[in-house]
C-alpha positions as CSV (number, residue, x, y, z in Angstrom):
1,X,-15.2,49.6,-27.8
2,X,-12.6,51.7,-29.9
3,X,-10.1,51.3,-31.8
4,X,-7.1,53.5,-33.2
5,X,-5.6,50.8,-35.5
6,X,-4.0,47.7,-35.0
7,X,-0.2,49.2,-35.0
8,X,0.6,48.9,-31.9
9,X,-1.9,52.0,-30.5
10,X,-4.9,50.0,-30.4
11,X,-7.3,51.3,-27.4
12,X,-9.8,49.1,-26.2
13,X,-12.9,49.7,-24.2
14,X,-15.6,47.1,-22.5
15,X,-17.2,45.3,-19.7
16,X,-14.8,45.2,-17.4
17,X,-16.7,41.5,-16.5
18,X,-14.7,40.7,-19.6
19,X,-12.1,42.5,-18.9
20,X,-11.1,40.0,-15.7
21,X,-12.4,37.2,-17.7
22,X,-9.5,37.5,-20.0
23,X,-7.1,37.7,-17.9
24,X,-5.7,34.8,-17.8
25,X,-4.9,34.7,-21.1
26,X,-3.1,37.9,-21.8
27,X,0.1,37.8,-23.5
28,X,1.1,41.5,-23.6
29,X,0.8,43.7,-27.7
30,X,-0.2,40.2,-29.9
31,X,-3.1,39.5,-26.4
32,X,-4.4,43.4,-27.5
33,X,-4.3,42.8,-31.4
34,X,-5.9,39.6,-31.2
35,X,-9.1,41.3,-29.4
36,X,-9.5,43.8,-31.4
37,X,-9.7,42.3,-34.6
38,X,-12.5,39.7,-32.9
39,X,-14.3,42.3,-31.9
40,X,-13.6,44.6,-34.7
41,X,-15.2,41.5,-37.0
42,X,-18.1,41.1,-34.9
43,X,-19.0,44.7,-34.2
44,X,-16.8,47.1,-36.7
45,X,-14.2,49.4,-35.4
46,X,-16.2,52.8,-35.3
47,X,-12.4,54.6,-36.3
48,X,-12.5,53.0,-39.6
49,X,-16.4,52.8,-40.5
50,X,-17.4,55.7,-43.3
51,X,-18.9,58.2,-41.8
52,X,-23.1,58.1,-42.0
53,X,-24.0,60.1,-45.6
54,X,-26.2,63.0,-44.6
55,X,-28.0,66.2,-46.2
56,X,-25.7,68.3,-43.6
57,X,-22.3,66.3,-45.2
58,X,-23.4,67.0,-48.7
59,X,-23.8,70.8,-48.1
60,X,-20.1,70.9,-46.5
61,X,-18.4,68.8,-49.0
62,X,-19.7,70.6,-51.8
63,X,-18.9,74.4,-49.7
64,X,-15.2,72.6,-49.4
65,X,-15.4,71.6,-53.4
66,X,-15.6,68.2,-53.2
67,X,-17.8,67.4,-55.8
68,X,-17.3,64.3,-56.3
69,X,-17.4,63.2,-52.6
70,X,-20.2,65.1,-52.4
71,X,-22.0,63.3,-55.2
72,X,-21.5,59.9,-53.5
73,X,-22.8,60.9,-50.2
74,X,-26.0,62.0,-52.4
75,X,-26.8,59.2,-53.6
76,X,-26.5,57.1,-49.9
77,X,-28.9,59.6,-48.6
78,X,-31.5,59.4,-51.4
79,X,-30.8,55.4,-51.6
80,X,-34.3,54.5,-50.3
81,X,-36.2,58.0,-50.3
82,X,-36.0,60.3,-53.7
83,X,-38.1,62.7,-51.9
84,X,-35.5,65.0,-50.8
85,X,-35.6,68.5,-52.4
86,X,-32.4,69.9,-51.1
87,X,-30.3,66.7,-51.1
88,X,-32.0,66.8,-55.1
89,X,-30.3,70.3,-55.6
90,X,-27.1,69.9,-54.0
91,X,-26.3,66.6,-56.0
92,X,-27.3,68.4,-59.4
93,X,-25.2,71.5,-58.2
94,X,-21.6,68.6,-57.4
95,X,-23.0,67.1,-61.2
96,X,-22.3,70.6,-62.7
97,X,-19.8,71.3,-60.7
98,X,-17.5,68.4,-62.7
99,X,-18.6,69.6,-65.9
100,X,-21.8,67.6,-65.9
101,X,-24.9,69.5,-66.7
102,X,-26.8,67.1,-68.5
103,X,-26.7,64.8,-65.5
104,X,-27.5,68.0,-63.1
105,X,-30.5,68.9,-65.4
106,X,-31.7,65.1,-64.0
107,X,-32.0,65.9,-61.0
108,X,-33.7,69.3,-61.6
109,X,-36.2,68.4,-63.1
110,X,-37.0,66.4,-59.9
111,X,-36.6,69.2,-57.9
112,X,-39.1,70.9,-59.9
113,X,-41.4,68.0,-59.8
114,X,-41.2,68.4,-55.7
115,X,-41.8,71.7,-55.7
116,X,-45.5,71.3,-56.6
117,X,-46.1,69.2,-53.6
118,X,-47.4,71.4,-51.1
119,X,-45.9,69.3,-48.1
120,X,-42.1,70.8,-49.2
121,X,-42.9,74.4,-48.8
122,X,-41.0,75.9,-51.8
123,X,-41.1,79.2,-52.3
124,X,-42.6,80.7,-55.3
125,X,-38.7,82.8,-55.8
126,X,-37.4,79.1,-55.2
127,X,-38.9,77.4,-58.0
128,X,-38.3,80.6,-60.8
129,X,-34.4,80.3,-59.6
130,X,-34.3,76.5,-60.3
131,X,-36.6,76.5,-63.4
132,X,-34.1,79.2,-65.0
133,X,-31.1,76.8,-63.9
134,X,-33.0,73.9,-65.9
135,X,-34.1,76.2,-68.8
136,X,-30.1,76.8,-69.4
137,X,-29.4,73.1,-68.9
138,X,-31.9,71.7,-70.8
139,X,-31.7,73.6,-74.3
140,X,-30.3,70.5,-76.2
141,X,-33.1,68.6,-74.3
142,X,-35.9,70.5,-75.4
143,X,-34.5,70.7,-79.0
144,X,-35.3,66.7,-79.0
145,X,-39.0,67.0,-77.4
146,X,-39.4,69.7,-80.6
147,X,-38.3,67.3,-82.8
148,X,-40.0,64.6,-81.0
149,X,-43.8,66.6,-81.6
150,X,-43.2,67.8,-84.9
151,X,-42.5,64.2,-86.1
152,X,-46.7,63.7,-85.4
153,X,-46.9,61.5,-88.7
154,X,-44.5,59.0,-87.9
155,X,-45.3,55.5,-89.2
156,X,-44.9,52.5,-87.3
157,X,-42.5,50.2,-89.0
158,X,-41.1,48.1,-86.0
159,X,-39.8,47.7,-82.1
160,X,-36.4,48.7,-83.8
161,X,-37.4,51.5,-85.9
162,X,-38.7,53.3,-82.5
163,X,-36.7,56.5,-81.8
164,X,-35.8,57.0,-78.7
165,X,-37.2,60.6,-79.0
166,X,-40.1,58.9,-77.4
167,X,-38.4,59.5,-74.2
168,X,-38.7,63.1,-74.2
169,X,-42.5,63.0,-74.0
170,X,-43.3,60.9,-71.0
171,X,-43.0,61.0,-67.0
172,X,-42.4,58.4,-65.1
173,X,-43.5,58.1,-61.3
174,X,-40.1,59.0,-59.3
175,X,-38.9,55.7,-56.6
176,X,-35.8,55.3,-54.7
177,X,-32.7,54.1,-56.2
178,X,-33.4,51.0,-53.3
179,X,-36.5,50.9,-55.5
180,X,-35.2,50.1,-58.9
181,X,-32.6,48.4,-58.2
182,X,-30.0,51.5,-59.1
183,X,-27.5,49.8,-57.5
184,X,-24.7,51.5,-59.8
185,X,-24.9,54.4,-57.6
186,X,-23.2,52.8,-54.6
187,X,-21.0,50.7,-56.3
188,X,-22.8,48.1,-58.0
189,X,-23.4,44.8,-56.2
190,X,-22.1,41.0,-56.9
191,X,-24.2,37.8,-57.8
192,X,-27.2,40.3,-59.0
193,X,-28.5,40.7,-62.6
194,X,-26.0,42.8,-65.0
195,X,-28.7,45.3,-65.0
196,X,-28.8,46.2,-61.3
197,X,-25.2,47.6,-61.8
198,X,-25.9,49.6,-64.6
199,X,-27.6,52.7,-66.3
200,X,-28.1,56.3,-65.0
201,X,-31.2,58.1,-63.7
202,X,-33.4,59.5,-66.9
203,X,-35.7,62.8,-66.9
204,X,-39.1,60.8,-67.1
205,X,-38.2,59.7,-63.9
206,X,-37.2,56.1,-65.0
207,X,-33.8,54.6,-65.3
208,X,-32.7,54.5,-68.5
209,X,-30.5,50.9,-69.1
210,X,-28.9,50.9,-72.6
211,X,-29.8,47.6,-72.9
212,X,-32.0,44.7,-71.4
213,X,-32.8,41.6,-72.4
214,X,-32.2,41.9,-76.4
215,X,-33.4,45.4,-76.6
216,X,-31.6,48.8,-76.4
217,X,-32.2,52.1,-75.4
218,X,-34.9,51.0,-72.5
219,X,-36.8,52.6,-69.6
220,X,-36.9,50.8,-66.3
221,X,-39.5,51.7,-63.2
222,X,-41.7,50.1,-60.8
223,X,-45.2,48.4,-60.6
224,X,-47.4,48.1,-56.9
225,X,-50.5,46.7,-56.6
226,X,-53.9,48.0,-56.4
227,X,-54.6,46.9,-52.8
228,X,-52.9,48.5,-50.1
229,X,-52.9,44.6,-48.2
230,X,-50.9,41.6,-48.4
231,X,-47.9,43.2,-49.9
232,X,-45.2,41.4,-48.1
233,X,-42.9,44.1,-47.9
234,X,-42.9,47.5,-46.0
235,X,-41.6,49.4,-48.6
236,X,-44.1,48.8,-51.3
237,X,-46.3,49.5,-48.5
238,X,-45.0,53.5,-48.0
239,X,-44.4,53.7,-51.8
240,X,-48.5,53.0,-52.1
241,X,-48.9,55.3,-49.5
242,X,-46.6,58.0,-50.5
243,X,-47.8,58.6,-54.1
244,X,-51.9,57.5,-52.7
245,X,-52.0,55.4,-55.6
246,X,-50.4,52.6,-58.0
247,X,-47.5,54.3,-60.3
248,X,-48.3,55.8,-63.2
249,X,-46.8,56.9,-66.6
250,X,-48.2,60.1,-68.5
251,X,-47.9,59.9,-71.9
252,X,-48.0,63.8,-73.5
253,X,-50.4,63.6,-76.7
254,X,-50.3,67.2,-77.8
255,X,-51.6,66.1,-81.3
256,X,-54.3,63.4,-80.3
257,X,-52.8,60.7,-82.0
258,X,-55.6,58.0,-81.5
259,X,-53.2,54.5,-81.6
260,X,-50.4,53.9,-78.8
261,X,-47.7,51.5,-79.1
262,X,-46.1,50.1,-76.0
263,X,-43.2,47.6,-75.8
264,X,-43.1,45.9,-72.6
265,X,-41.7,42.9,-70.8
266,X,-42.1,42.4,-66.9
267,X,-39.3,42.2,-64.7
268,X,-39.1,39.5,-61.6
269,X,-42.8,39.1,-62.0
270,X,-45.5,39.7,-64.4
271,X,-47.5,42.7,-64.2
272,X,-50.7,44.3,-65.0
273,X,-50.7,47.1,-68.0
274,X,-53.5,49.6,-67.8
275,X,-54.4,52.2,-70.3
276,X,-56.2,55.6,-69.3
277,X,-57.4,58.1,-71.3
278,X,-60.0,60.9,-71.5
279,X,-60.8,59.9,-67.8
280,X,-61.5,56.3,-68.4
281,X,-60.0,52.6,-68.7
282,X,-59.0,52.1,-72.2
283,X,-57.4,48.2,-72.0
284,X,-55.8,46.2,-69.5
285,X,-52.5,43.7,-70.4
286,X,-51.2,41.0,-68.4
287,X,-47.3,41.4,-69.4
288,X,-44.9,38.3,-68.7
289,X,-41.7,38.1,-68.1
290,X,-40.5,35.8,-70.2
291,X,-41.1,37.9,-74.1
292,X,-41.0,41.3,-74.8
293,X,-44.7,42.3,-75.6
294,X,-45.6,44.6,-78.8
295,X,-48.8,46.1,-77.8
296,X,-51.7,48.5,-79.9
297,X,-54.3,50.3,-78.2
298,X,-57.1,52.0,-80.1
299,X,-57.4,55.5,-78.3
300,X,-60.5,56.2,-80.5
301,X,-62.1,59.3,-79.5
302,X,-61.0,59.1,-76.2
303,X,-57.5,60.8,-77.4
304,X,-59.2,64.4,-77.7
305,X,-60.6,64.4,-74.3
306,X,-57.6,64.9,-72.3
307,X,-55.1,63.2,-69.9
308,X,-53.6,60.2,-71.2
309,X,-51.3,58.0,-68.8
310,X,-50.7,54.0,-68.7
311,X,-51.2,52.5,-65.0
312,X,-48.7,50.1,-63.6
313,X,-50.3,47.1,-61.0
314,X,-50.2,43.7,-60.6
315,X,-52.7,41.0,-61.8
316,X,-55.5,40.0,-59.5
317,X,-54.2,36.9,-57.0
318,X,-50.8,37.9,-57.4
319,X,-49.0,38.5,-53.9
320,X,-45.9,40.2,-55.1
321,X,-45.5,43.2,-57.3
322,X,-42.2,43.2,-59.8
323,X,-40.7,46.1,-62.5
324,X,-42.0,47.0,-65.8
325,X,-39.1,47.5,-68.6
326,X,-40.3,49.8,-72.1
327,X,-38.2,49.6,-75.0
328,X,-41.2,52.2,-76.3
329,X,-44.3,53.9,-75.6
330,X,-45.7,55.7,-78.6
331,X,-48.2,57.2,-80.1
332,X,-49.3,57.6,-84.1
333,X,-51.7,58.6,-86.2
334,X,-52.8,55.6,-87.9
């Protein structure tokens, strides 16, 4: 079936079994206008549907300068896979484009993060051309990391007196918009919490909302559980599969500060905090999601000997994993 409009021109086209079937009750133009707009409620008129976003549509709106369009179709073809290096680029390249670099240096820095994965293939030449694109994109970025370290004898004083410089010094595992419910990025969506339909993509690899549930200025990403069985959904499934692990968040700890500070709350269900440092398990927290949760860990020595990185599962017997908000994750001296 096809259809050209309901104006008068409307071409239709199926079993001619039907075809003869209806015969009897054709009444000439309203007979034709009346069966198309059945069938184009039960089926969709394939004239008017929006064309399918793909990588190949993003490359030729963006060579005819239509950035914005451009933009749009990006995010439909990353919707439930992030892992795209050159629909990454192009999006960044429509974000600068309309004047917005600090946006483009997003998505970047994903590129960048890609790059290192051997299954993409990226060119040594590749990643120097992209990395000098960031370096020009990100100088007011890196002036706040700077700050960020230099502050390495900040007092704790508070949730609210937390800067948001934090930010700068962690990465988040990278998931789907489908994943975190970044819904914004195709038009929002009705009945949903507020949050779903709000906030923008941050360089940790979270999503940054600038509020949630009586905090501001808040980080947003996604917990899976240890066991790659009874998940109950197939895309938790290939997330677990695709990263080969549960998510993680890498805290940098230049000056081995030995007491972290995390702010937490779970989101849809509770979820299991664990701390990793100098190659072994720190804690563990089981974070609600009902209160936000002020937490202190003791790094102790454990804070000179190298990676530091907070794990994200779900609490033994629970079938379904959730989200994990941070209004901060810090670390001091004392």
């Amino acid at each position: 079936m096809f259809c050209k409009g309901l104006n008068g021109n409307c071409e239709i086209a199926f079993h001619s079994g039907w075809h003869r079937a209806a015969e009897p009750f054709k009444f000439g133009r309203l007979y034709w206008i009346a069966v198309c707009i059945v069938l184009t409620l039960a089926w969709g008129c394939p004239a008017q549907q929006k064309v399918r976003a793909t990588a190949g549509l993003v490359r030729s709106l963006i060579q005819e300068g239509q950035y914005s369009e451009a933009e749009k179709a990006a995010y439909h073809v990353l919707w439930d896979d992030m892992e795209q290096p050159k629909v990454l680029y192009d999006l960044a390249a429509a974000l600068k484009a309309q004047g917005r670099g600090d946006d483009a240096a997003v998505y970047l820095s994903y590129w960048l993060r890609m790059a290192e994965n051997p299954k993409f293939k990226v060119s040594e030449a590749q990643k120097k051309i992209v990395a000098s694109e960031l370096e020009n994109l990100n100088v007011a970025f890196e002036a706040l990391r700077k700050k960020h370290r230099d502050s390495s004898g900040r007092v704790f004083k508070g949730p609210k007196e937390v800067d948001d410089l934090w930010m700068t010094d962690v990465t988040v595992d990278l998931f789907s918009y489908y994943m975190l419910h970044h819904w914004v990025v195709v038009g929002g969506v009705k009945r949903r919490p507020a949050h779903w339909s709000e906030g923008t993509m941050h360089r940790s690899g979270a999503r940054l909302l600038r509020k949630f549930k009586g905090r501001k200025g808040v980080l947003y990403t996604k917990t899976i559980k240890r066991e790659d069985e009874g998940r109950g959904d197939k895309m938790h499934e290939f997330q677990y599969k695709r990263l080969g692990r549960t998510p993680r968040i890498a805290i940098a700890n230049p000056s081995c500060l030995k007491i972290l500070r995390v702010g937490t709350r779970g989101d849809g269900k509770p979820y299991l905090l664990v701390v990793h440092a100098g190659g072994k398990e720190i804690a563990s927290q089981k974070v609600e999601t009902d209160k936000w949760q002020d937490l202190q860990f003791d790094l102790g020595e454990a804070a000179d000997k190298g990676e530091l990185f907070l794990e994200l599962t779900v609490p033994a017997g629970q079938k379904y994993s959730g989200e994990a908000a941070f209004d901060y994750i810090e670390v001091y001296k004392e």
